[in-house]
N, C-alpha and C positions, 0 to 999 in steps of 0.2 A: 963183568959178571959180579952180583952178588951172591952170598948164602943164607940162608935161613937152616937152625935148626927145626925139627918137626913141631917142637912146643911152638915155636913164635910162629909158625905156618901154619898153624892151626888155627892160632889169633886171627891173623886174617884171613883167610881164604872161609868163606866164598867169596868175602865182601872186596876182596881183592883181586882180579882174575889176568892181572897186569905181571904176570912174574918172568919177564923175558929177560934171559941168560940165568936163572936161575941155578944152583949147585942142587943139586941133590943126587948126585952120585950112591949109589947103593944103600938108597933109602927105600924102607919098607911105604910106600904110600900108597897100600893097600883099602886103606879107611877115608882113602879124601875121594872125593869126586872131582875131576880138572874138565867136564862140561863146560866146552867154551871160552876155555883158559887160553891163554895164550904165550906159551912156553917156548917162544921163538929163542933159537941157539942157549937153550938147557942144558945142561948136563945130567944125562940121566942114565950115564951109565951104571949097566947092574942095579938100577934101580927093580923093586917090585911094584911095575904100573897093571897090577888086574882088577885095574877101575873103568870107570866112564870119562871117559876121553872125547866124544861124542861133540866134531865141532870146533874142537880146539881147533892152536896152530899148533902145531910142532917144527915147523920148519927150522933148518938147517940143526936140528936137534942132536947129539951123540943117544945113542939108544943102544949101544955096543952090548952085548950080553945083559940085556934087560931081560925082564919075564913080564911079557902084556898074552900070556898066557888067557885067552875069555875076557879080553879089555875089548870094551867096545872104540872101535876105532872109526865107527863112521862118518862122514863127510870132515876128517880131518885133514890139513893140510901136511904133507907130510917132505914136501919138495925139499933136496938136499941131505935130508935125516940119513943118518949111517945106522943100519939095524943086522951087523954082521954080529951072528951069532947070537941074535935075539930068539928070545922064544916068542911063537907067535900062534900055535897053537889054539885054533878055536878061534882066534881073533875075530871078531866081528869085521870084518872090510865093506 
């Protein structure tokens, strides 16, 4: 796994959509859009994802007490992802 703080993810993304194992553990990433992205085996615990998600992978993801509160989640791949005690409210499926 690598990590990126949000400045230097910011640099890249969108022109990057390749961030698989990524850290970002209870990161506000409220302002990016991950359309497409491909966040296979992430760490996104406690993260804040009430983005567009729309398409990505997220498989084998941690999502453990995340808030995808109104995150669009459609045609994601979501196989393997642990989302106990996620919020999910509104979620787009």
């Amino acid at each position: 796994m690598f990590s990126f703080n949000l400045v230097n993810l910011r640099g890249i993304y969108p022109k990057r959509k390749k961030l698989i194992g990524v850290e970002l553990a209870d990161a506000n990433l409220k302002e990016f859009s991950f359309e497409g992205a491909n966040l296979r085996e992430a760490n996104l615990k406690g993260a804040n994802l009430e983005v567009n998600l729309k398409g990505a992978n997220l498989k084998w993801c941690d999502l453990r007490e995340a808030s995808c509160n109104g995150a669009d989640l459609r045609d994601v791949n979501l196989l393997g992802s642990n989302f106990e005690r996620a919020n999910v409210i509104q979620a787009d499926f």
